[in-house]
N, CA, C and O atoms as a GROMACS GRO file, in nm:
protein
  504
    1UNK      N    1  -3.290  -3.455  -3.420
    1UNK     CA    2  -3.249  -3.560  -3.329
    1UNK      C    3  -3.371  -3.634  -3.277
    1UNK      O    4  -3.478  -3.584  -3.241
    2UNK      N    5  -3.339  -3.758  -3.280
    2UNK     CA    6  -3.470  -3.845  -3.228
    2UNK      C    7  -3.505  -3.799  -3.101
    2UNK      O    8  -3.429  -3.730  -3.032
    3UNK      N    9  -3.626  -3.836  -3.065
    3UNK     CA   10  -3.672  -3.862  -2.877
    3UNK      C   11  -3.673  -3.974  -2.833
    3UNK      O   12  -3.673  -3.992  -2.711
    4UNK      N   13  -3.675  -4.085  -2.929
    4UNK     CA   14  -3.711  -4.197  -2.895
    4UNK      C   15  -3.661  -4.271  -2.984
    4UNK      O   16  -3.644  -4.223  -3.095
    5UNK      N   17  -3.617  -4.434  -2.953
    5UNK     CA   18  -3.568  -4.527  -3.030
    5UNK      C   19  -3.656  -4.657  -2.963
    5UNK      O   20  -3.669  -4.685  -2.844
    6UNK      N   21  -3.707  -4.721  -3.073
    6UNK     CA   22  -3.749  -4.884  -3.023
    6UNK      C   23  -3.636  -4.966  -3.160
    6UNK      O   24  -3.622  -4.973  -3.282
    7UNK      N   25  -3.558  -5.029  -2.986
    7UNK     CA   26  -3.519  -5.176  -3.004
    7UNK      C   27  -3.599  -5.301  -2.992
    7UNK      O   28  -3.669  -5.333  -2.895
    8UNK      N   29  -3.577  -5.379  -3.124
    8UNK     CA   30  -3.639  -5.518  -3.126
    8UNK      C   31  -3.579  -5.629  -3.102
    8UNK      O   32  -3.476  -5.681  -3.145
    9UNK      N   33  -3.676  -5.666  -3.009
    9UNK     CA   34  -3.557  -5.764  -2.937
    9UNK      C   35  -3.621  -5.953  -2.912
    9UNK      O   36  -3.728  -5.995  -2.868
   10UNK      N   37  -3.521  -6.012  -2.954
   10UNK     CA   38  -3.551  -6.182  -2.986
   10UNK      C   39  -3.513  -6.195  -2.812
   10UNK      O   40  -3.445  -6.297  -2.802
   11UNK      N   41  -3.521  -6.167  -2.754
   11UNK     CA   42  -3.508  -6.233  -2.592
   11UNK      C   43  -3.549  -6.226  -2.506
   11UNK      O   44  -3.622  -6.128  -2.520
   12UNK      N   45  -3.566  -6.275  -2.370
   12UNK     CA   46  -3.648  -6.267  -2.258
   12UNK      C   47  -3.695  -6.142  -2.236
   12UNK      O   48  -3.617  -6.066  -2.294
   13UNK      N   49  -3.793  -6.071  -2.177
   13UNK     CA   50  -3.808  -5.972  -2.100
   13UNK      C   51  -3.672  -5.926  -1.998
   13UNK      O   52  -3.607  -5.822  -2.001
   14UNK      N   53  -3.656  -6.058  -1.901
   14UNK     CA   54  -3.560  -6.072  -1.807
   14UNK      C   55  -3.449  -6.013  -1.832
   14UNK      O   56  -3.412  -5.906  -1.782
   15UNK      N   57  -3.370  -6.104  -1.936
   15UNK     CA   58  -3.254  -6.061  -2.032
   15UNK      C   59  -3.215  -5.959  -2.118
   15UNK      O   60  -3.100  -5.935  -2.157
   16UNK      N   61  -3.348  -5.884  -2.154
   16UNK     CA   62  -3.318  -5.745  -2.201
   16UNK      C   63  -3.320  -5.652  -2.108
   16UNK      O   64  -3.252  -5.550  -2.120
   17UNK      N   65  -3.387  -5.671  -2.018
   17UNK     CA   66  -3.378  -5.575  -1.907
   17UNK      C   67  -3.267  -5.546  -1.826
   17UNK      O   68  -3.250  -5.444  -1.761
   18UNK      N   69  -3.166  -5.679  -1.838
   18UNK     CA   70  -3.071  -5.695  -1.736
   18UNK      C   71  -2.954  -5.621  -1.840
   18UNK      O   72  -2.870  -5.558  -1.776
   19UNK      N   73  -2.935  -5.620  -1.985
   19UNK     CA   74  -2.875  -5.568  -2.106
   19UNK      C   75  -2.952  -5.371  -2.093
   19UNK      O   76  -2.881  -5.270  -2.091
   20UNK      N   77  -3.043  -5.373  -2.091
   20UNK     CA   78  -3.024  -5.210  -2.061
   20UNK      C   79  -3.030  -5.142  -1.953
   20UNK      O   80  -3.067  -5.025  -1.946
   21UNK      N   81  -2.979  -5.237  -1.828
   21UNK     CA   82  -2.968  -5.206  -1.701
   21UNK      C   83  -2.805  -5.111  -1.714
   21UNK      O   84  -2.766  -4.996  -1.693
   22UNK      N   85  -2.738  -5.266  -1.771
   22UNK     CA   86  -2.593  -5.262  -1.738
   22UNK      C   87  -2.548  -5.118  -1.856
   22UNK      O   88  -2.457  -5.036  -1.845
   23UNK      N   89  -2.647  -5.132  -1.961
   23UNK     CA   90  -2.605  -4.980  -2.070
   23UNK      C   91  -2.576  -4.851  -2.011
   23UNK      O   92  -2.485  -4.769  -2.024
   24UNK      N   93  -2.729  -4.861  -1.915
   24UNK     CA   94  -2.781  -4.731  -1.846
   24UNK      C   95  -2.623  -4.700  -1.713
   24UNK      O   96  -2.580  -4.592  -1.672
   25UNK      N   97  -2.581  -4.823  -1.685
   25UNK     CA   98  -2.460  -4.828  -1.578
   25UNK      C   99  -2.316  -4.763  -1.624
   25UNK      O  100  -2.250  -4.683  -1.558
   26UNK      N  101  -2.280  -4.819  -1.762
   26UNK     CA  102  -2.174  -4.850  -1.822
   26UNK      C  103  -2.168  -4.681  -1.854
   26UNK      O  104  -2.066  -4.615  -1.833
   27UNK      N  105  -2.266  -4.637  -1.896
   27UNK     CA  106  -2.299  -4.458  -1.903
   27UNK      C  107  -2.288  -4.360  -1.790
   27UNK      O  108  -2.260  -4.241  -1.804
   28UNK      N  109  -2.319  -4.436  -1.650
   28UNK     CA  110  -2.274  -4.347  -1.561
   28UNK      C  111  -2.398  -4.345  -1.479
   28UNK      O  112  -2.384  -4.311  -1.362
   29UNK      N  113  -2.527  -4.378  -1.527
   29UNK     CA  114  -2.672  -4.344  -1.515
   29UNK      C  115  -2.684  -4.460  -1.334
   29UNK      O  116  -2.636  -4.568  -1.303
   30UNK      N  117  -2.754  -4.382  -1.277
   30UNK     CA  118  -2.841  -4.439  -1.159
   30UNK      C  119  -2.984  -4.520  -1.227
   30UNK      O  120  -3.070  -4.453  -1.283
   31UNK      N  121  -2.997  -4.671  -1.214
   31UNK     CA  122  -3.080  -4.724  -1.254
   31UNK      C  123  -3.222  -4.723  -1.152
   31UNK      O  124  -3.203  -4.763  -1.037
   32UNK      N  125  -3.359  -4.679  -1.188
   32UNK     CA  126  -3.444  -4.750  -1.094
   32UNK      C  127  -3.574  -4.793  -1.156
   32UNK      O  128  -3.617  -4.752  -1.264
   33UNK      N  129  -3.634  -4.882  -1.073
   33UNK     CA  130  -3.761  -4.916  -1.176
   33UNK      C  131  -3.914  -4.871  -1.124
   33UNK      O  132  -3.956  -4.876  -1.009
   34UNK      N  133  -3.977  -4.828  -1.235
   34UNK     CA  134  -4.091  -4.760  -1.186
   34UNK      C  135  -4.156  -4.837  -1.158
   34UNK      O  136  -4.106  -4.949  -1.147
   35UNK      N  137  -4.323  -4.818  -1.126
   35UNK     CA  138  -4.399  -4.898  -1.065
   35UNK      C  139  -4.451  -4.952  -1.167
   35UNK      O  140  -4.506  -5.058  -1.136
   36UNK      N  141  -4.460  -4.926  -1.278
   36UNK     CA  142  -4.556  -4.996  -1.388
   36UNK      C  143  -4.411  -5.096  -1.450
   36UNK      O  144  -4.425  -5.148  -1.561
   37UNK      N  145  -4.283  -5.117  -1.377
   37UNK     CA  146  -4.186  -5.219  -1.431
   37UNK      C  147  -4.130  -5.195  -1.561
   37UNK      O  148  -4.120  -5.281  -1.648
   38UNK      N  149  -4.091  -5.071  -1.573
   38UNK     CA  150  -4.019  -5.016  -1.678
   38UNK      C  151  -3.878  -4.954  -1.596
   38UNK      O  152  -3.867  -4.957  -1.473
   39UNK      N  153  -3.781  -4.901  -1.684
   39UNK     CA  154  -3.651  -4.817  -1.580
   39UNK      C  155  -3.638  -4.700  -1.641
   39UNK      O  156  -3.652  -4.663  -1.758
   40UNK      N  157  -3.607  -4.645  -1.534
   40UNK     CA  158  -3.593  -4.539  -1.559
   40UNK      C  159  -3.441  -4.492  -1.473
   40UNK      O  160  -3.409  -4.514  -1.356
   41UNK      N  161  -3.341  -4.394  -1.620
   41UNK     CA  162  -3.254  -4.348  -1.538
   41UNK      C  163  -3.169  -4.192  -1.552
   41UNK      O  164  -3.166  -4.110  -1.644
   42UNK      N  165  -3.111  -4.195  -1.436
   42UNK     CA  166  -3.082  -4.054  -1.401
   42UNK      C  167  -2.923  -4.017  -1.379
   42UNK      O  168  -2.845  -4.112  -1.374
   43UNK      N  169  -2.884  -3.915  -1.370
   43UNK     CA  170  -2.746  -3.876  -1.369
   43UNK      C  171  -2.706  -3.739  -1.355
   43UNK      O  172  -2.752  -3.658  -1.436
   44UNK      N  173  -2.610  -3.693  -1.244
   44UNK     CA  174  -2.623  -3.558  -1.193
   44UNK      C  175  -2.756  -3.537  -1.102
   44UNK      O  176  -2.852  -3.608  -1.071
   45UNK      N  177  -2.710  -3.390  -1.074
   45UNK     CA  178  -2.833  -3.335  -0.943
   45UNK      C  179  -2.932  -3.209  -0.990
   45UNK      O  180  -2.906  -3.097  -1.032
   46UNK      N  181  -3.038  -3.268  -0.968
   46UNK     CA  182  -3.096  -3.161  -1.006
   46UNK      C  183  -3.098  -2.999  -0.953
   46UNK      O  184  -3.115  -2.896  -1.018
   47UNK      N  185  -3.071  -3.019  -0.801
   47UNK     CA  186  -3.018  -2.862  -0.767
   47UNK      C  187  -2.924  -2.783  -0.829
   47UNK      O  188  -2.930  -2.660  -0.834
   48UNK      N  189  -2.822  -2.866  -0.885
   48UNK     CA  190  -2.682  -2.829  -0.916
   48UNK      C  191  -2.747  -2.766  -1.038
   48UNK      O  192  -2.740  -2.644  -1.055
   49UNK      N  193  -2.803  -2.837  -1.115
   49UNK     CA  194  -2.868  -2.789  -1.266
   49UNK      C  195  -2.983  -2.695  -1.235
   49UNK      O  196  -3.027  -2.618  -1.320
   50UNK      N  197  -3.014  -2.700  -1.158
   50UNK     CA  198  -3.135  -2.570  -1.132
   50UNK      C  199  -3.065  -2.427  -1.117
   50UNK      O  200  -3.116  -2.324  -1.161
   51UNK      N  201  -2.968  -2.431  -1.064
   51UNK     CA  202  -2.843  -2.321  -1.044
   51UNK      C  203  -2.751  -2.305  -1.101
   51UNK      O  204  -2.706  -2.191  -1.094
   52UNK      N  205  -2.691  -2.386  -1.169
   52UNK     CA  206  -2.611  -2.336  -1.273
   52UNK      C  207  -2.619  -2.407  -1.454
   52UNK      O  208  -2.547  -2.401  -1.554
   53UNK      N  209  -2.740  -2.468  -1.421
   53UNK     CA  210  -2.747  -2.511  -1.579
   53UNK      C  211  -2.669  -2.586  -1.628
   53UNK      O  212  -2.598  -2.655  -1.555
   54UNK      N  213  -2.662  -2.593  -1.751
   54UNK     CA  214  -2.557  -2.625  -1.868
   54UNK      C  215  -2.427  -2.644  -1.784
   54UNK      O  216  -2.382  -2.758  -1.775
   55UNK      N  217  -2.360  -2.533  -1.719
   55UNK     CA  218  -2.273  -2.495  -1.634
   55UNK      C  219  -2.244  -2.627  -1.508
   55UNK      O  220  -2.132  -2.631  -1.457
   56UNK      N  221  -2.305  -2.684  -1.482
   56UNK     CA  222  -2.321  -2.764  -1.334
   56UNK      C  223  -2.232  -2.865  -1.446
   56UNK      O  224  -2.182  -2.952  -1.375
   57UNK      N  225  -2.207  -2.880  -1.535
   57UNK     CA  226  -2.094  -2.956  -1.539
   57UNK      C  227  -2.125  -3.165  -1.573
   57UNK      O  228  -2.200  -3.214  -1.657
   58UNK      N  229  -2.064  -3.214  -1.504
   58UNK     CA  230  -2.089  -3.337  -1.471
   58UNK      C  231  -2.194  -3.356  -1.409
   58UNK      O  232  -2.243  -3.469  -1.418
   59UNK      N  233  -2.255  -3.267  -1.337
   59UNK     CA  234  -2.343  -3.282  -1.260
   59UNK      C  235  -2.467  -3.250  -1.284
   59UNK      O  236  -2.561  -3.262  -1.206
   60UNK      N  237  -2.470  -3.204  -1.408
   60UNK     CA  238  -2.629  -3.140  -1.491
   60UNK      C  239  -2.752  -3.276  -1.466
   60UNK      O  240  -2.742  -3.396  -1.489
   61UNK      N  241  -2.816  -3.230  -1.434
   61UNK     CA  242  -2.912  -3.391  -1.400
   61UNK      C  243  -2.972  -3.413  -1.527
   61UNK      O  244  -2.995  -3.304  -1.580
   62UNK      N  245  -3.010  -3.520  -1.608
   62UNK     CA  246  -3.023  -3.583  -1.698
   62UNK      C  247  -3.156  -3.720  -1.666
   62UNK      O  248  -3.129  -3.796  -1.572
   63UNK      N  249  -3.257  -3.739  -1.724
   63UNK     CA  250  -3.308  -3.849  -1.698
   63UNK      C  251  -3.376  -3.901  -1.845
   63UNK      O  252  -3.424  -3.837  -1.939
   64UNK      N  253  -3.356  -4.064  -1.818
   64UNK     CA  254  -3.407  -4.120  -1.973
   64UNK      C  255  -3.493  -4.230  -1.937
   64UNK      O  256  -3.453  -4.290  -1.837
   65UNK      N  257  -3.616  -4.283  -1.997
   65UNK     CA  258  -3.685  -4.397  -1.951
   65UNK      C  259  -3.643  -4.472  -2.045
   65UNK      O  260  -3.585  -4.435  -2.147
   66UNK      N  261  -3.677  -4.606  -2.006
   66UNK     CA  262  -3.678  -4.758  -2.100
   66UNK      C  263  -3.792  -4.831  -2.072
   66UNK      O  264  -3.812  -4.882  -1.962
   67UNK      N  265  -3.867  -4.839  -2.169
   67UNK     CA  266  -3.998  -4.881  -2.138
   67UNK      C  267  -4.041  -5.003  -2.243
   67UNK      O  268  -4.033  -4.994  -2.365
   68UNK      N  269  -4.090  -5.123  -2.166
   68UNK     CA  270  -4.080  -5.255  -2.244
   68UNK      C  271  -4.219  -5.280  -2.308
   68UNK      O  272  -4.324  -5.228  -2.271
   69UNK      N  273  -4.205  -5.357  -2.399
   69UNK     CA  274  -4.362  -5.404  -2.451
   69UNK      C  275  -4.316  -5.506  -2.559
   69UNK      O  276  -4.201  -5.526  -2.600
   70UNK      N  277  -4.427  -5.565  -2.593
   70UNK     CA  278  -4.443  -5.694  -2.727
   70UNK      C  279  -4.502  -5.657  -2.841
   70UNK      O  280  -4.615  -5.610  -2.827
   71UNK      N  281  -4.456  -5.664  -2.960
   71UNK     CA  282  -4.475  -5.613  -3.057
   71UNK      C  283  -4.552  -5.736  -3.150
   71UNK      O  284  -4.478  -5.835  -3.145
   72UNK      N  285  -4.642  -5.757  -3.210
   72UNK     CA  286  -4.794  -5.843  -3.286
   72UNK      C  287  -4.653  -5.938  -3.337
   72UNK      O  288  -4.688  -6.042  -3.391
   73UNK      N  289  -4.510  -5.918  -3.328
   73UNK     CA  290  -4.442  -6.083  -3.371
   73UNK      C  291  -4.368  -6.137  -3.253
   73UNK      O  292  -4.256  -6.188  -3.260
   74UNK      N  293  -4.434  -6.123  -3.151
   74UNK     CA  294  -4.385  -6.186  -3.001
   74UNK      C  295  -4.237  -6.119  -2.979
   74UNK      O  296  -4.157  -6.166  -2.898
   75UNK      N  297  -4.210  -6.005  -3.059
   75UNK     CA  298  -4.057  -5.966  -2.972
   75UNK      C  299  -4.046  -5.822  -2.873
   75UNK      O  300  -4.105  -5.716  -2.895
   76UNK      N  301  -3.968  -5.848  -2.776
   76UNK     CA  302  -3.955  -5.741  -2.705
   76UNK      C  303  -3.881  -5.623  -2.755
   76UNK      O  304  -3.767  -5.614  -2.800
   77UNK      N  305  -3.989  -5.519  -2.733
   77UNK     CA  306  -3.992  -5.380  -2.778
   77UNK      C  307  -3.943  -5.321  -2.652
   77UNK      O  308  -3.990  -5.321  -2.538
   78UNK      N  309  -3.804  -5.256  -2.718
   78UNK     CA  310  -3.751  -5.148  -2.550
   78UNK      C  311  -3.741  -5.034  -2.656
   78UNK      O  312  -3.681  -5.024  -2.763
   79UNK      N  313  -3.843  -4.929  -2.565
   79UNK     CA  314  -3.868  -4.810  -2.594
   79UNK      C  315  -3.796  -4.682  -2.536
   79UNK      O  316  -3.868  -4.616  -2.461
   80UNK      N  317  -3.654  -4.627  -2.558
   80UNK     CA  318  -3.568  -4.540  -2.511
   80UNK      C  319  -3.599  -4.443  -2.529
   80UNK      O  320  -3.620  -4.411  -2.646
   81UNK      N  321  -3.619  -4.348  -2.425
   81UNK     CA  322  -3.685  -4.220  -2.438
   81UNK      C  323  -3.671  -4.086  -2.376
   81UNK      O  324  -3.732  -4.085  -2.269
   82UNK      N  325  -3.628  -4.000  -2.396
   82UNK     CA  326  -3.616  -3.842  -2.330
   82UNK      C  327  -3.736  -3.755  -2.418
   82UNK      O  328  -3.809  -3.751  -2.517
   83UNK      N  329  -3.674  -3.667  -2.247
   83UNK     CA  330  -3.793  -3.536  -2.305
   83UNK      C  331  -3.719  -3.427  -2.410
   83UNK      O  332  -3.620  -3.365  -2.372
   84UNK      N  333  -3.760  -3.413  -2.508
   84UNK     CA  334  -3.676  -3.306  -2.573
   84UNK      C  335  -3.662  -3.130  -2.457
   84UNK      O  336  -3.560  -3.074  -2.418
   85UNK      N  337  -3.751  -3.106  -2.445
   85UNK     CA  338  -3.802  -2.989  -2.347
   85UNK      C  339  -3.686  -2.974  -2.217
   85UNK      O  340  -3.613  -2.889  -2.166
   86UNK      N  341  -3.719  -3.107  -2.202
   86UNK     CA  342  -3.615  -3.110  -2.047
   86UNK      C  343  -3.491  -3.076  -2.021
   86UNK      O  344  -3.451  -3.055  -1.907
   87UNK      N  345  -3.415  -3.068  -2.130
   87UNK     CA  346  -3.279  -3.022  -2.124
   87UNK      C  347  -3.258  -2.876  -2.142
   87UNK      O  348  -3.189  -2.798  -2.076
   88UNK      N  349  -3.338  -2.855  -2.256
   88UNK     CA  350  -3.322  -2.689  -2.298
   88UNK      C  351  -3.392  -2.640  -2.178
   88UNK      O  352  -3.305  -2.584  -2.111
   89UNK      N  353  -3.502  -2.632  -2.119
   89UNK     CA  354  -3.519  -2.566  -1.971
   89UNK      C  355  -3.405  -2.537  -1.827
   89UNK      O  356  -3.370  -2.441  -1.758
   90UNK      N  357  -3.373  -2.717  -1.841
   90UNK     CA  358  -3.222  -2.698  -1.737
   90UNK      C  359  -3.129  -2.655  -1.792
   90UNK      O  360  -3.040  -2.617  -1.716
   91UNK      N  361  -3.110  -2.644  -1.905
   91UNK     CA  362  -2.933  -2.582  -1.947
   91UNK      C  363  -2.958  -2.506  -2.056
   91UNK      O  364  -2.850  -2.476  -2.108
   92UNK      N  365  -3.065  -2.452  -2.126
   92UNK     CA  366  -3.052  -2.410  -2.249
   92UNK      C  367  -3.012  -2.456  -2.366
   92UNK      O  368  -3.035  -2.577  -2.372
   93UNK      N  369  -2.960  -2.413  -2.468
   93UNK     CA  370  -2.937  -2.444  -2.576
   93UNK      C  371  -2.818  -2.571  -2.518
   93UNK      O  372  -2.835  -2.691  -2.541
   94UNK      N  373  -2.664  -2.499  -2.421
   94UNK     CA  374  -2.592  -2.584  -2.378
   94UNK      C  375  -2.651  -2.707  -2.334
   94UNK      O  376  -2.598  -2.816  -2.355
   95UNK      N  377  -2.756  -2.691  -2.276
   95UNK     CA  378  -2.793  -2.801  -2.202
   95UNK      C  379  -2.883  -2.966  -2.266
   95UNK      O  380  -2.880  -3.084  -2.230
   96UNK      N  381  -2.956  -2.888  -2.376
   96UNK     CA  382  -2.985  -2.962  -2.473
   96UNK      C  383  -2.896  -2.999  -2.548
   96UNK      O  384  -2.907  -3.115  -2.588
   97UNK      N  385  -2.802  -2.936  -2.585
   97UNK     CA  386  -2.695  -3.012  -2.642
   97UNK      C  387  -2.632  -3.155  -2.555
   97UNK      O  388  -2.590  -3.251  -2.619
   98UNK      N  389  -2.632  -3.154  -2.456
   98UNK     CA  390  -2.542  -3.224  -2.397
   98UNK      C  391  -2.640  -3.325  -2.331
   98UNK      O  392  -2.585  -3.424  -2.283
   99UNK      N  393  -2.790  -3.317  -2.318
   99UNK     CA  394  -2.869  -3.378  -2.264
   99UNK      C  395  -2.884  -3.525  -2.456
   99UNK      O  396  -2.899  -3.647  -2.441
  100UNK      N  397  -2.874  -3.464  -2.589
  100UNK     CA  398  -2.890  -3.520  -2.678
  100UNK      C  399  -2.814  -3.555  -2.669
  100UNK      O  400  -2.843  -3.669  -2.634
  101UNK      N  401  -2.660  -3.545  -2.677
  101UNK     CA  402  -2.530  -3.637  -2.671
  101UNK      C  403  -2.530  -3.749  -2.607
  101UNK      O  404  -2.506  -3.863  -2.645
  102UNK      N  405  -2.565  -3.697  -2.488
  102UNK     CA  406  -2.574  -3.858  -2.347
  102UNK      C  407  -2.679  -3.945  -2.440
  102UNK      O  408  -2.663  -4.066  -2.453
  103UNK      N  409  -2.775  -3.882  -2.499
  103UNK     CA  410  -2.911  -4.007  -2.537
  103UNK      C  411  -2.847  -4.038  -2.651
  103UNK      O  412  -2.862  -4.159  -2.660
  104UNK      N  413  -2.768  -3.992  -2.768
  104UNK     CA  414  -2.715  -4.056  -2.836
  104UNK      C  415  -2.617  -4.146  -2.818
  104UNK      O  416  -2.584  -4.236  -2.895
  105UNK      N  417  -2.577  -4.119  -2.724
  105UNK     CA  418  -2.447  -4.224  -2.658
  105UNK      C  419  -2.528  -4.336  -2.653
  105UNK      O  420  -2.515  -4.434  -2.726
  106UNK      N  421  -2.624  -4.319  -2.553
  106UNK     CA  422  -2.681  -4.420  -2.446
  106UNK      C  423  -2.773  -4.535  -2.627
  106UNK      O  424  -2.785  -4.657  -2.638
  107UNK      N  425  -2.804  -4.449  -2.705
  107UNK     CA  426  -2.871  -4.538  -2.779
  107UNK      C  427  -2.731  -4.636  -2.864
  107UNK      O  428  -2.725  -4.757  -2.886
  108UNK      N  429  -2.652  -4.549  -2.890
  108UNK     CA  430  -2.571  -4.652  -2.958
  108UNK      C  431  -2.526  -4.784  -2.907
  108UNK      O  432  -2.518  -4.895  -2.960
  109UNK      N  433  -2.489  -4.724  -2.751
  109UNK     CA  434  -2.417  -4.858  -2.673
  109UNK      C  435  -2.522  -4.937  -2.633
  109UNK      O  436  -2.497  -5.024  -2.550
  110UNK      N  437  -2.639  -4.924  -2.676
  110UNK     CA  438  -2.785  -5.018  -2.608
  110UNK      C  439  -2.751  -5.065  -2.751
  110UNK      O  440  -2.727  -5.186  -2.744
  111UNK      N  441  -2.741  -5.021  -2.872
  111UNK     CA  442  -2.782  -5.138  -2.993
  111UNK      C  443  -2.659  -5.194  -2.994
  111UNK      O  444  -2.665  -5.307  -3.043
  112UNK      N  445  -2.543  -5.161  -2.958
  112UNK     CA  446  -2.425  -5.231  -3.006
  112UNK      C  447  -2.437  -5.338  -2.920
  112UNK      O  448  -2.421  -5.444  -2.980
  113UNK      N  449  -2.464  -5.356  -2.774
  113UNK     CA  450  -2.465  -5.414  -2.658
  113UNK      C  451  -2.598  -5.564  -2.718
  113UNK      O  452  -2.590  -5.687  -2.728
  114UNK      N  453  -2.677  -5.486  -2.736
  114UNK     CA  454  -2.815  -5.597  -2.797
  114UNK      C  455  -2.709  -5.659  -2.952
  114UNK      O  456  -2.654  -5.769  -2.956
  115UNK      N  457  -2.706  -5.575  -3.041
  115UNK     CA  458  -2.654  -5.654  -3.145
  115UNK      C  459  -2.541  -5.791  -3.088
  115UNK      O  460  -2.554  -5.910  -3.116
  116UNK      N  461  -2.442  -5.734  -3.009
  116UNK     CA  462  -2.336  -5.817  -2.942
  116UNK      C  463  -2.386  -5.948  -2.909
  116UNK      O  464  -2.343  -6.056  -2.950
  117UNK      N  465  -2.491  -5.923  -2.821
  117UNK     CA  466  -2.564  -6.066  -2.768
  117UNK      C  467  -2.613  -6.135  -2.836
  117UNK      O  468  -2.648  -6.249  -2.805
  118UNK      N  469  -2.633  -6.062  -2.988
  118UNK     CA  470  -2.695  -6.150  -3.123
  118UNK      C  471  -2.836  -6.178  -3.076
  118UNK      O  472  -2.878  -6.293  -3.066
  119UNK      N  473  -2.920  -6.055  -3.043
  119UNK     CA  474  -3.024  -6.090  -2.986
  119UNK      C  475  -3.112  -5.925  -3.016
  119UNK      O  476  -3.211  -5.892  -2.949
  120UNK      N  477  -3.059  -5.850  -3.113
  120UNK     CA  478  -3.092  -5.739  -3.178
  120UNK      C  479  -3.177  -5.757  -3.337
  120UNK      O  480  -3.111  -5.772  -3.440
  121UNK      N  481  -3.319  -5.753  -3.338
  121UNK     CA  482  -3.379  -5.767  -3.481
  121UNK      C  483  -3.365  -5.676  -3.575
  121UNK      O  484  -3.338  -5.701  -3.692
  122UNK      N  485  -3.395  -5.492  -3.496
  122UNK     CA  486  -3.445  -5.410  -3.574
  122UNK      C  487  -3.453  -5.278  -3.452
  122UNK      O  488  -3.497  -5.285  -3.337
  123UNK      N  489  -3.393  -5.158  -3.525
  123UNK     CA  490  -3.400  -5.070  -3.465
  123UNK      C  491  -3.469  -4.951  -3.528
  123UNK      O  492  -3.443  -4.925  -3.645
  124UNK      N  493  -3.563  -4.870  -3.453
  124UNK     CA  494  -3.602  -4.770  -3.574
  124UNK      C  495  -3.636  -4.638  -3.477
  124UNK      O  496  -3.664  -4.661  -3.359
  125UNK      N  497  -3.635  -4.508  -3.523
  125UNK     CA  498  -3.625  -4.398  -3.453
  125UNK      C  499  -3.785  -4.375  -3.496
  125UNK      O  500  -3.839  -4.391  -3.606
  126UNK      N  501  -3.852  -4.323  -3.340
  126UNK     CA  502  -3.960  -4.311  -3.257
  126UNK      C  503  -3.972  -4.127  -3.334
  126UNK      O  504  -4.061  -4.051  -3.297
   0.00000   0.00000   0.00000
């Protein structure tokens, strides 16, 4: 399973950002943006997952970054990304399972969402 996916993208900074805002939403995810102006997002509690793992349910905490850049043909590069580590620690095997599902979700509906807008070049696993 990937860690990472870069989408290539023919459109604003602005406009892709506001397209994997609403992905990260449409998934369930709490959006926020770091200080270096990338997002980063989250879902569930981390106490809940510190105590019961895998087990905490809906509530297993989960976090994924999106991190932007320009690629040598002027298009915006959104860089989707989890920790592989991070899930199997909070939930174990369960937990990695279900921490890869959400990021596979989350990558499909980011390319289908970019393709939609007709504003998707090229996608390739990181």
């Amino acid at each position: 399973m990937a860690s990472s996916y870069d989408f290539f993208v023919t459109d604003t900074l602005d406009a892709t950002k506001t397209i994997v805002d609403l992905v990260f939403k449409s998934e369930g995810f709490e959006v926020g943006m770091l200080p270096d102006g990338n997002l980063v997002a989250t879902r569930g509690k981390m106490g809940m997952t510190v105590m019961l793992g895998a087990m905490a349910g809906k509530n297993m905490h989960m976090r994924f970054e999106a991190k932007f850049f320009t690629d040598d043909q002027k298009r915006i590069v959104v860089r989707l990304n989890r920790d592989l580590a991070t899930g199997a620690v909070k939930g174990g095997a369960i937990g990695a399972s279900k921490t890869s599902s959400a990021f596979q979700n989350i990558a499909h509906a980011l390319g289908t969402k970019l393709n939609e807008a007709g504003v998707l070049s090229d996608t390739t696993e990181v």
